[in-house]
Backbone as CSV, one residue per row, in Angstrom:
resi,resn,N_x,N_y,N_z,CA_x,CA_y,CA_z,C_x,C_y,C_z
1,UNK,5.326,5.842,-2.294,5.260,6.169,-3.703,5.217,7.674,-3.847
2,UNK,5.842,8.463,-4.577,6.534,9.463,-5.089,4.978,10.092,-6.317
3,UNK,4.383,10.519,-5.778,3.070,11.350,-7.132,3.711,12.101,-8.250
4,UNK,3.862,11.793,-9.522,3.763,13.128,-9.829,2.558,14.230,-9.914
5,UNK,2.754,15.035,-10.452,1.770,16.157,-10.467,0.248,15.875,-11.558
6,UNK,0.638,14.611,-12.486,-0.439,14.339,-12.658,-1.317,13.302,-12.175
7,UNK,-0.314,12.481,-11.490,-1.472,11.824,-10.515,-1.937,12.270,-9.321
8,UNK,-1.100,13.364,-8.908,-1.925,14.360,-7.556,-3.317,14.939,-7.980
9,UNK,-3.221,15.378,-9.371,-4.319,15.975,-9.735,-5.233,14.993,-10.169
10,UNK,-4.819,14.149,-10.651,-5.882,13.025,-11.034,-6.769,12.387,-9.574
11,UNK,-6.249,12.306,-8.585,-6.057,12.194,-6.795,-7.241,13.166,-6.613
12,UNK,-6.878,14.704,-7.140,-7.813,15.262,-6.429,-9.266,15.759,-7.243
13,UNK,-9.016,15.101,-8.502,-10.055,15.079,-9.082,-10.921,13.804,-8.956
14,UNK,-10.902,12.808,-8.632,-11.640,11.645,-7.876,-11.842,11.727,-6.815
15,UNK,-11.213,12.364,-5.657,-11.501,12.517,-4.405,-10.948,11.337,-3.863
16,UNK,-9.911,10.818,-4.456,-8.986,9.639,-3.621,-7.643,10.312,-3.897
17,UNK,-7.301,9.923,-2.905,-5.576,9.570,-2.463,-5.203,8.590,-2.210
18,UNK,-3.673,8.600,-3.215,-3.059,7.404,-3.430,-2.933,6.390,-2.325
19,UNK,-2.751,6.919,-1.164,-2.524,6.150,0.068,-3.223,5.902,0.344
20,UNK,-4.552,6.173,0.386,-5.667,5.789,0.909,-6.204,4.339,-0.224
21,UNK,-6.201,4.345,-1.454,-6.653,3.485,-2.239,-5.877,2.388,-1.647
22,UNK,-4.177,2.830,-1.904,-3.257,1.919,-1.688,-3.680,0.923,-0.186
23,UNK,-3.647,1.467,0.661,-4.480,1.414,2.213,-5.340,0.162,2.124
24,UNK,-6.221,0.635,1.302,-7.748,0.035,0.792,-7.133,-1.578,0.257
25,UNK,-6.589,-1.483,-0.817,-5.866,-2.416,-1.548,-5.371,-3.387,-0.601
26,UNK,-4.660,-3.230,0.238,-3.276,-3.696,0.725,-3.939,-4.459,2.177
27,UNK,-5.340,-4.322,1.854,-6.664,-4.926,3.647,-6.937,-5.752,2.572
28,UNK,-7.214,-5.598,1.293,-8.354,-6.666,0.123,-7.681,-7.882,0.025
29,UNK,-5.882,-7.766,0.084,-4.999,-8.313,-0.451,-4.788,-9.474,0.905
30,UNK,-4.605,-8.555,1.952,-4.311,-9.235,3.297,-5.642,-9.891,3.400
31,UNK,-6.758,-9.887,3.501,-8.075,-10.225,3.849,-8.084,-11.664,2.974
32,UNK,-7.486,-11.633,1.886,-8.025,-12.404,1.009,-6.566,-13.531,1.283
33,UNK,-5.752,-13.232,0.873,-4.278,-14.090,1.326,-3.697,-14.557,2.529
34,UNK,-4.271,-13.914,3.527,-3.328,-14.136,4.868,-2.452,-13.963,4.954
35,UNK,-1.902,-12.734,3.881,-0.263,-12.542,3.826,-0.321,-10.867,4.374
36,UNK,0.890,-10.490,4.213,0.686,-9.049,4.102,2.084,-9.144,3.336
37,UNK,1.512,-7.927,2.486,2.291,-7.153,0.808,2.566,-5.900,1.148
38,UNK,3.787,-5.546,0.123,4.068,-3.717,0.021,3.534,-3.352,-0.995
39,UNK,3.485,-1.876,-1.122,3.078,-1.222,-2.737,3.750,-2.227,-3.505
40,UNK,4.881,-2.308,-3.358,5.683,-2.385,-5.124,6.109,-3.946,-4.901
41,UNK,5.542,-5.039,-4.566,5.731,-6.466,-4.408,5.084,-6.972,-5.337
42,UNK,5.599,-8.060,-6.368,4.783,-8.402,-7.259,4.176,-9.055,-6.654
43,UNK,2.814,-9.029,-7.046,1.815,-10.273,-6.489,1.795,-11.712,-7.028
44,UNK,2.397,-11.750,-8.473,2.183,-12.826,-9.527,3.785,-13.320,-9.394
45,UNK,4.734,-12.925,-9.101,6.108,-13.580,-9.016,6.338,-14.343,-7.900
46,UNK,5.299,-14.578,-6.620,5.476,-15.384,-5.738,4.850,-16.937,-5.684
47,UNK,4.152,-16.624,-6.823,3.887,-17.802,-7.627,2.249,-18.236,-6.127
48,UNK,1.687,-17.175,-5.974,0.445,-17.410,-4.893,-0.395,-16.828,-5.503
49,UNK,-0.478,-15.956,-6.052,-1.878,-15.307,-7.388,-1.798,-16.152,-8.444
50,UNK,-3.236,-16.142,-8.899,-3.164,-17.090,-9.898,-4.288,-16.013,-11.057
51,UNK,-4.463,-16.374,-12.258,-5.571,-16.028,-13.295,-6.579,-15.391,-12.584
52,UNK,-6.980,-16.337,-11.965,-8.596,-16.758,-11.380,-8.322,-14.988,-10.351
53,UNK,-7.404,-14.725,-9.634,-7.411,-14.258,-8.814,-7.555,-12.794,-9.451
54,UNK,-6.872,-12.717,-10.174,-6.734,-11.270,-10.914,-7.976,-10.926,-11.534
55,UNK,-8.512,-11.894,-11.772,-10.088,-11.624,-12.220,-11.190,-10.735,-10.803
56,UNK,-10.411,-11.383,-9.564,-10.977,-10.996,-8.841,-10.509,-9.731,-8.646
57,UNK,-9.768,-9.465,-8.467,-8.794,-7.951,-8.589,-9.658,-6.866,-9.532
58,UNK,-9.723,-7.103,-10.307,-10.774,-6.678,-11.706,-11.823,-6.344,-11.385
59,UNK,-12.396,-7.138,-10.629,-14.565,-7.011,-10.335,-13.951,-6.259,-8.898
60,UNK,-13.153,-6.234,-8.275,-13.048,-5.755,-6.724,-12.843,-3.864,-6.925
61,UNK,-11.608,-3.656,-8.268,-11.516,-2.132,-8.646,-12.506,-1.665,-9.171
62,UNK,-13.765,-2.414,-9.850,-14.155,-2.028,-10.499,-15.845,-1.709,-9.504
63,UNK,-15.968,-2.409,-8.930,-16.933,-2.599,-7.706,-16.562,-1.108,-6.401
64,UNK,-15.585,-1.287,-6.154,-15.063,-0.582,-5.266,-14.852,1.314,-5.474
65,UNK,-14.129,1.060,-7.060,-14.005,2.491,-7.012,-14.736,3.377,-8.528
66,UNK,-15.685,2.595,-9.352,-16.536,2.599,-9.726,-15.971,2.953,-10.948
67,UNK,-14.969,2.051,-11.264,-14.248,2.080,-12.583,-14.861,0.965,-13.991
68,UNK,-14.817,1.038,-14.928,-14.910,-0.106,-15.905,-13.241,-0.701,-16.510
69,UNK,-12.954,-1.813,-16.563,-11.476,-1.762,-16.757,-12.021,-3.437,-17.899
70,UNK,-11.249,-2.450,-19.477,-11.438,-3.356,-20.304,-10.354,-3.568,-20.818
71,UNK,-10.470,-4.190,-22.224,-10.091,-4.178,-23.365,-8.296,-4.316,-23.235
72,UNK,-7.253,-3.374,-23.241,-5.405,-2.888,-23.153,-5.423,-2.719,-21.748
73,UNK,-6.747,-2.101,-21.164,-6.238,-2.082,-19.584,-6.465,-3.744,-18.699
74,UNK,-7.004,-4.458,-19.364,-6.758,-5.728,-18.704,-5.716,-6.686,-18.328
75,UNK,-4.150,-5.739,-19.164,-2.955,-6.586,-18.833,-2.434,-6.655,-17.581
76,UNK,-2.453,-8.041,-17.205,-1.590,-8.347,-15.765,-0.646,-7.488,-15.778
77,UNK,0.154,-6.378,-16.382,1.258,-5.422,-15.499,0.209,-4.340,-14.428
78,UNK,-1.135,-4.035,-15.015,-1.914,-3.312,-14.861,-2.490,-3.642,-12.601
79,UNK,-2.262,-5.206,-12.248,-2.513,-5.767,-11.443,-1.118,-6.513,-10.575
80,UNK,-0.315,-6.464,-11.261,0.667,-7.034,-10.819,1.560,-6.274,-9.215
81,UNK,1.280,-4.562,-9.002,1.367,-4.508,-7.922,0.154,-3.548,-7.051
82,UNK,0.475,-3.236,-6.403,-0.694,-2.430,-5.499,-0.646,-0.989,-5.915
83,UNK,0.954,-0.691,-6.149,1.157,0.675,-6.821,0.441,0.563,-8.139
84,UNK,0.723,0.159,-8.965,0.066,-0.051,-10.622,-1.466,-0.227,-10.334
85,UNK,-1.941,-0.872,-9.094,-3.555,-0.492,-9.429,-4.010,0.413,-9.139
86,UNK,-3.317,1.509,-8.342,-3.224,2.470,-7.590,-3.391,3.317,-9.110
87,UNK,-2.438,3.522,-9.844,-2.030,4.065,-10.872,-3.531,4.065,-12.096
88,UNK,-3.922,2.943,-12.373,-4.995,2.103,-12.831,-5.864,2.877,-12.622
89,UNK,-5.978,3.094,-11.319,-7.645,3.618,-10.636,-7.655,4.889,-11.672
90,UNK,-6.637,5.917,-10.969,-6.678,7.276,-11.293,-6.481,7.282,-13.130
91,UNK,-5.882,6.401,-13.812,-6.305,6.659,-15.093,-7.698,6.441,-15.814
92,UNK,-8.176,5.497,-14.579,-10.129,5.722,-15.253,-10.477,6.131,-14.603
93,UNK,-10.441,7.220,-13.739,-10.829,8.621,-12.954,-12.051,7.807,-12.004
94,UNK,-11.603,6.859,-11.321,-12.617,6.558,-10.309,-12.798,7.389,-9.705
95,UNK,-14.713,7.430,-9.171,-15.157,8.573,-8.610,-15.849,8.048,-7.341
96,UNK,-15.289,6.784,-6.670,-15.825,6.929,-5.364,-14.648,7.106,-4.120
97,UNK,-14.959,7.621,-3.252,-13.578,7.500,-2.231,-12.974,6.596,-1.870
98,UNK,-12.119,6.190,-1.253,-11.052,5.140,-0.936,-11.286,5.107,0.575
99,UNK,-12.017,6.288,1.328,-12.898,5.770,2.600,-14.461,4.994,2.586
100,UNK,-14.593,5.717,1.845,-16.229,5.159,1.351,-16.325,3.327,1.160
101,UNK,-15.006,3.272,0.163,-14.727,1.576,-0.123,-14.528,0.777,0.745
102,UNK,-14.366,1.511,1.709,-13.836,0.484,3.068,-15.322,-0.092,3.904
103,UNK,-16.311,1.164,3.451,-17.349,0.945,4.575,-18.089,-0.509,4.534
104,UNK,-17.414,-1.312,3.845,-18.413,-2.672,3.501,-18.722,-3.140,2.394
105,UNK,-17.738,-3.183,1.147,-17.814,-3.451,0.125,-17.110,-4.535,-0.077
């Protein structure tokens, strides 16, 4: 995935990088599915995510990188790939690291 300059800065104003969240993401995804995914794979067009799951997606960003995600940001495009939650994070300026998340959360 290609940054622009405001998500580099958004990156380095949380103290995450995209790859690293993405990283983070892409173990939650495998851990939980037994599959392995790319950034930009829909998760919901393979017809293996369901509602229930995206909910989990939700309490996992929000747990993990110490975001609140309500209201317009709750639309499934928002979850639908690893890039877009990636994207997600840095627009509610999560402020924990994307190493930190790994340590056992």
């Amino acid at each position: 995935m290609t940054q622009t300059s405001d998500q580099a800065g958004s990156a380095a104003g949380t103290g995450q990088d995209a790859p690293g969240i993405a990283d983070e993401l892409l173990g939650f995804l495998a851990a939980r599915t037994k599959s392995t995914w790319e950034h930009d794979q829909d998760l919901f067009a393979v017809g293996g995510m369901s509602s229930l799951f995206a909910m989990q997606l939700v309490v996992h960003l929000e747990k993990t990188y110490g975001v609140t995600i309500s209201g317009a940001d709750l639309m499934l495009d928002n979850f639908r790939t690893v890039d877009a939650m990636v994207r997600l994070v840095h627009k509610l300026g999560g402020s924990r690291a994307a190493a930190g998340a790994t340590a056992g959360e």
